[in-house]
TIKE-154790 format. One line per 8 residues: for each residue x, y, z of C-alpha. Coordinates in steps of 0.001 Angstrom, whole numbers. Example, Ala and Ser with C-alpha at 12.3 -4.5 7.8 and 13.67 -1.06 7.14 Angstrom:
<atoms>
12300 -4500 7800  13670 -1060 7140 $
</atoms>
This chain:
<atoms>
0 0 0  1074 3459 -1047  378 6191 1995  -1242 9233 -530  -2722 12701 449  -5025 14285 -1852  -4531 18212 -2150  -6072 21365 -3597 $
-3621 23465 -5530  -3376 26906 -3525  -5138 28131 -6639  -8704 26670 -5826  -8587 24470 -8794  -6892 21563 -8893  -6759 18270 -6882  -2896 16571 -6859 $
-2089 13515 -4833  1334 13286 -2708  3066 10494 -1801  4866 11788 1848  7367 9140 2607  8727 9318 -1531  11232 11997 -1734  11321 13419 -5615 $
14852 14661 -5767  18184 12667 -4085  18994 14609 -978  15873 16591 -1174  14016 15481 1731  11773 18890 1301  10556 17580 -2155  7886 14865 -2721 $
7096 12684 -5676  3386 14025 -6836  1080 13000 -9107  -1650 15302 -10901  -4396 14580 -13590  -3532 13216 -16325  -326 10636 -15713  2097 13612 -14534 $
4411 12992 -11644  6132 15772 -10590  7735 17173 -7165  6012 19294 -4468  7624 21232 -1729  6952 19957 1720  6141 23915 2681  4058 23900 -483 $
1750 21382 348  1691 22211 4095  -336 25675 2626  -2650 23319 821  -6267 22355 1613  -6655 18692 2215  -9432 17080 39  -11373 14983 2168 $
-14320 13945 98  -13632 10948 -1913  -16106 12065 -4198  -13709 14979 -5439  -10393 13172 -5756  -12192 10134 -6996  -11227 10468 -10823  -7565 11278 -9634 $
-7793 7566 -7260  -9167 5666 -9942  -6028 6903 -12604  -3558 6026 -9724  -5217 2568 -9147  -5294 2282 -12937  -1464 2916 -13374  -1038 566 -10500 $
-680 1776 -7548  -2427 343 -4375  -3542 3320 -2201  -3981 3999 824  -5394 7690 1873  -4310 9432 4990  -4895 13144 6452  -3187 15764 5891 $
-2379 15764 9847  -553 12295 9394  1882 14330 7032  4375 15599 9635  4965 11786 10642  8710 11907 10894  8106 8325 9720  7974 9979 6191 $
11088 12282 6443  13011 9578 7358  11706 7981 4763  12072 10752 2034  16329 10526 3238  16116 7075 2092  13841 6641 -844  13808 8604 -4308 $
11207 8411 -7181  7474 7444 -7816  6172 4651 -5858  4872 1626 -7160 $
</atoms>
């Protein structure tokens, strides 16, 4: 299972999905592997998506869960309050790239 948050982009519009304990960049525990509509990972700051709303009805990041299940991924959502886990910056100093 892949830990995911689902986020609105500080612009109102969007829903993206993080993956906290995947770091995007080597050495760049700040940076985590994201995922927006349609099949485009990409890197979000840490202080980025701290700013963030969370998206807690599955109803409006359902679309975005269904493309990550499609691609493969087996999900499993958790809050936005979960995100600080040091759990996932030690994991960030460890791991680099998309999950799967």
């Amino acid at each position: 299972m892949t830990d995911v948050v689902f986020l609105r982009e500080l612009d109102g519009n969007d829903i993206f999905a993080v993956f906290p304990a995947h770091a995007a960049c080597v050495g760049r525990a700040d940076l985590m592997v994201c995922y927006a509509r349609v099949s485009q990972h990409s890197s979000a700051s840490y202080n980025y998506c701290n700013l963030c709303d969370e998206v807690t009805d599955a109803n409006e990041y359902a679309d975005l869960f269904n493309e990550l299940e499609c691609a493969g991924y087996e999900l499993y959502v958790i809050s936005k309050d979960r995100f600080n886990d040091s759990k996932y910056a030690a994991s960030r100093r460890r791991e680099v790239g998309p999950p799967m």
